[in-house]
TIVO-2410 file (N, C-alpha, C; in nm, 3 decimals):
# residues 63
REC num residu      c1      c2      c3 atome chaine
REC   1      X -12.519  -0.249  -8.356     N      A
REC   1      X -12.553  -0.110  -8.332    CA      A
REC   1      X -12.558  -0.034  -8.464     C      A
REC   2      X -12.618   0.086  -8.472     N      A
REC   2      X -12.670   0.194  -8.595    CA      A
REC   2      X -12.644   0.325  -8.568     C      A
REC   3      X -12.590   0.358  -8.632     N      A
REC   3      X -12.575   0.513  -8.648    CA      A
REC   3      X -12.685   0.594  -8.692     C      A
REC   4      X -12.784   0.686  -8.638     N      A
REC   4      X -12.857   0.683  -8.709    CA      A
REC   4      X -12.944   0.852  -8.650     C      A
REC   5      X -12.943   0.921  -8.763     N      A
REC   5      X -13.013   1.073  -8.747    CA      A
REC   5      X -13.165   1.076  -8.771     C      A
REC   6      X -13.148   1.126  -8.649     N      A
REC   6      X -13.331   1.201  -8.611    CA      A
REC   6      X -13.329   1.358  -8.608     C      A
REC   7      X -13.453   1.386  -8.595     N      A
REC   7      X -13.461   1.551  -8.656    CA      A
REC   7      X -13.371   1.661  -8.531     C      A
REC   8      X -13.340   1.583  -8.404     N      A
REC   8      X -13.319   1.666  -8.305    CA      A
REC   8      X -13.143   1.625  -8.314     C      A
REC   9      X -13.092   1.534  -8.409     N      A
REC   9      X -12.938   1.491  -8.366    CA      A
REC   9      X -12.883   1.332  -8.370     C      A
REC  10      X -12.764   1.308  -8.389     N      A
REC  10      X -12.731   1.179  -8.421    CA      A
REC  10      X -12.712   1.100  -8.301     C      A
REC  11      X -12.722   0.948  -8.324     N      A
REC  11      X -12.735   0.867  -8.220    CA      A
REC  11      X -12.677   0.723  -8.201     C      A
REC  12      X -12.610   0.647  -8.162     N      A
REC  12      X -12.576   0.541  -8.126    CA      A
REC  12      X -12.738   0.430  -8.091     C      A
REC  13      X -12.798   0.397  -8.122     N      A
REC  13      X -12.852   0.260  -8.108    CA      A
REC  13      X -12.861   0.091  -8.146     C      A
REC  14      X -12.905   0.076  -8.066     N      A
REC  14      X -12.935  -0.090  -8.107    CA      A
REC  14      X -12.940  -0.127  -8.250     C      A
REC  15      X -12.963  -0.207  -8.345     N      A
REC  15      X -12.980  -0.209  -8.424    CA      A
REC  15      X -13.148  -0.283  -8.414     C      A
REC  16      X -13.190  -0.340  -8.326     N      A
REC  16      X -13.292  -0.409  -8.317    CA      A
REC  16      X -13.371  -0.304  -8.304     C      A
REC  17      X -13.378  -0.225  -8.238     N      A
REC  17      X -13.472  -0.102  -8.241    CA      A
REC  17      X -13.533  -0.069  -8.360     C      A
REC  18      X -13.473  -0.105  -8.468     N      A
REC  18      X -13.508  -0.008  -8.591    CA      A
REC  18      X -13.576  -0.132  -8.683     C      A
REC  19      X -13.722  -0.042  -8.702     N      A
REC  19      X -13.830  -0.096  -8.799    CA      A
REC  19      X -13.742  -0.195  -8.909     C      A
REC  20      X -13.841  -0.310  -8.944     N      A
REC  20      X -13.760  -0.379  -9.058    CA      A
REC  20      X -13.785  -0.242  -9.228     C      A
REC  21      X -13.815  -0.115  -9.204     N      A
REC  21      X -13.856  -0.093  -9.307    CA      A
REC  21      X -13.703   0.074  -9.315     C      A
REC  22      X -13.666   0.050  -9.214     N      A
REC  22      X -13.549   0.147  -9.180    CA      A
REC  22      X -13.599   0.279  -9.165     C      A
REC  23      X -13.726   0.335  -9.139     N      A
REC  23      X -13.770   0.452  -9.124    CA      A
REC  23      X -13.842   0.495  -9.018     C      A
REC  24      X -13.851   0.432  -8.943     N      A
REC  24      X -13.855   0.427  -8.789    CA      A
REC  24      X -13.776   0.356  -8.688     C      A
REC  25      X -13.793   0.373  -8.564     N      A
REC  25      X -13.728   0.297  -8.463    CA      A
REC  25      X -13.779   0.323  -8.301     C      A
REC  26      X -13.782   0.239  -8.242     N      A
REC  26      X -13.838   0.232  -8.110    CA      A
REC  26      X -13.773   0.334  -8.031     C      A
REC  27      X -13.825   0.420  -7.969     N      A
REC  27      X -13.767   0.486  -7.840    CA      A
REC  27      X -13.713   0.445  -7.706     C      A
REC  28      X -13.698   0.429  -7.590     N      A
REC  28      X -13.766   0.414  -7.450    CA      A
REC  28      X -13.822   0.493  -7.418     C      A
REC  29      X -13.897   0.500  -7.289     N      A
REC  29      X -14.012   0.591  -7.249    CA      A
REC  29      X -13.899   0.624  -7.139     C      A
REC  30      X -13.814   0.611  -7.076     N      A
REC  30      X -13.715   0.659  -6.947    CA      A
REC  30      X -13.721   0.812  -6.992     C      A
REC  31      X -13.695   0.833  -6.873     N      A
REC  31      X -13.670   0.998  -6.840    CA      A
REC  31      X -13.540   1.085  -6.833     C      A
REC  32      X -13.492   0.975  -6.795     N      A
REC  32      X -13.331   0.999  -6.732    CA      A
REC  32      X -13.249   0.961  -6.841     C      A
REC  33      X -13.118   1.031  -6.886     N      A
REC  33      X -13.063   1.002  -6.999    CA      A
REC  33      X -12.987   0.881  -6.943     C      A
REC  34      X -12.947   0.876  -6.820     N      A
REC  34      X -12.863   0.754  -6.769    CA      A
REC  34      X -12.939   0.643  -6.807     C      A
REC  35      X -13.092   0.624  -6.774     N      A
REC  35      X -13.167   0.512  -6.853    CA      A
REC  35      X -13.147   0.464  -6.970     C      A
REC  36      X -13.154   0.565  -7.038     N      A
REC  36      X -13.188   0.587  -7.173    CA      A
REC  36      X -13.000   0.508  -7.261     C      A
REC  37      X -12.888   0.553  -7.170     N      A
REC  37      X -12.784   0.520  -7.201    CA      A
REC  37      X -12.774   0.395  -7.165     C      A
REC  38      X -12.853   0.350  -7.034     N      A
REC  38      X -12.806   0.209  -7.035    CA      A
REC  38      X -12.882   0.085  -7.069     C      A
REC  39      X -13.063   0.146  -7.139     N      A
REC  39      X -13.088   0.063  -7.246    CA      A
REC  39      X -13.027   0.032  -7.355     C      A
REC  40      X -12.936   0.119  -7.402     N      A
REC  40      X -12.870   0.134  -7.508    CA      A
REC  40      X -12.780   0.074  -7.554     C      A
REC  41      X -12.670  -0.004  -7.429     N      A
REC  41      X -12.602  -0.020  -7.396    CA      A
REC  41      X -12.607  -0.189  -7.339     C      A
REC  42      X -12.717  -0.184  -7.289     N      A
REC  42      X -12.752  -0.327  -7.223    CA      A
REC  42      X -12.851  -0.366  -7.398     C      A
REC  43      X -12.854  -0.303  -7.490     N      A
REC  43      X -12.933  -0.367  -7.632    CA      A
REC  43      X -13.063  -0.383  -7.547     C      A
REC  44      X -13.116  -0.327  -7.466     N      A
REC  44      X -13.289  -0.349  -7.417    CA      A
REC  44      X -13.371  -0.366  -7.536     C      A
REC  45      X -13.403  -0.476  -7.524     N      A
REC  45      X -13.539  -0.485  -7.624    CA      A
REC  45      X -13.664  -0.426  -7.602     C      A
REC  46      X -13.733  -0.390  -7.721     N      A
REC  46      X -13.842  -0.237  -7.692    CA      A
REC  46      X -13.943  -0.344  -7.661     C      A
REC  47      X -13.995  -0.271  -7.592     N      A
REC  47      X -14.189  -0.285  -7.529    CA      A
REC  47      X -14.294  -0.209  -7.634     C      A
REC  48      X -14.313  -0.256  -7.726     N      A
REC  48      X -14.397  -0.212  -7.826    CA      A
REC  48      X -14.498  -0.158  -7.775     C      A
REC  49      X -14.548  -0.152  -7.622     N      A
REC  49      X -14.639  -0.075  -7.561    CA      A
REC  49      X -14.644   0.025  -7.505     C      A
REC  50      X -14.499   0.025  -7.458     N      A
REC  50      X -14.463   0.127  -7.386    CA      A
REC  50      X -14.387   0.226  -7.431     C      A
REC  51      X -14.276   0.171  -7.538     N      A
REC  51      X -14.152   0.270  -7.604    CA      A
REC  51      X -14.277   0.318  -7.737     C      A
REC  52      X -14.178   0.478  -7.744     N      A
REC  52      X -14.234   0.564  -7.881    CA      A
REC  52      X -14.177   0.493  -8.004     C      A
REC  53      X -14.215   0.542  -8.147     N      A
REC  53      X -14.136   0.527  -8.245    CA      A
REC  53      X -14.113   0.680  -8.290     C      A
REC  54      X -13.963   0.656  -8.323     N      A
REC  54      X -13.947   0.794  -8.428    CA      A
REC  54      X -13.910   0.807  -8.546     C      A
REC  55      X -13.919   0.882  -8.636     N      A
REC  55      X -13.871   0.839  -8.756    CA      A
REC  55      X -13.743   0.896  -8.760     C      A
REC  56      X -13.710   0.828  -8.857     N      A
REC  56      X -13.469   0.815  -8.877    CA      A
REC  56      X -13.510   0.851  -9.049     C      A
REC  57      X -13.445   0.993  -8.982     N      A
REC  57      X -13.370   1.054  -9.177    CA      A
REC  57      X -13.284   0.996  -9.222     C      A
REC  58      X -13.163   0.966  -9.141     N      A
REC  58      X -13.062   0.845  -9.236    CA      A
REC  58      X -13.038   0.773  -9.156     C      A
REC  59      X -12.954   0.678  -9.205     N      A
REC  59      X -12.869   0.552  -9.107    CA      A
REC  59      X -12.726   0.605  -9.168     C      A
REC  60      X -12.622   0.594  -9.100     N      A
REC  60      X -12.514   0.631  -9.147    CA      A
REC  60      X -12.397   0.507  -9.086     C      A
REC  61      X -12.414   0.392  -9.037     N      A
REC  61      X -12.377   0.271  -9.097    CA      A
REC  61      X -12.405   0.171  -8.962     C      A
REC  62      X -12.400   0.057  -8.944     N      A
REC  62      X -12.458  -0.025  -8.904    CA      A
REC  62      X -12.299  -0.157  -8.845     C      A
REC  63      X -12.356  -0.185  -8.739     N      A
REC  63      X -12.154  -0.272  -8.700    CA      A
REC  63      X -12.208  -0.376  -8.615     C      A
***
């Protein structure tokens, strides 16, 4: 998992989510934050078709 700030607030994710270039990272497309928590949680691997990318101002550490 990654610690990691986007323009709206900090976040707990996957570490797989995040571009090999560290300046983006996959979204999910869910609606529901309960989704959204338990992709997160279950490490869901992104659907490069379906999930957004966003870009990450920092990483603030990685475990």
């Amino acid at each position: 998992f990654s610690i990691v700030e986007f323009e709206d607030g900090i976040q707990l994710i996957p570490t797989s989510w995040i571009f090999s270039d560290n300046k983006k990272c996959y979204w999910p497309y869910y609606k529901k934050q309960e989704k959204i928590n338990q992709a997160i949680f279950n490490e869901e691997y992104p659907d490069n078709d379906k999930w957004s990318s966003y870009d990450i101002l920092r990483i603030f550490g990685t475990a």
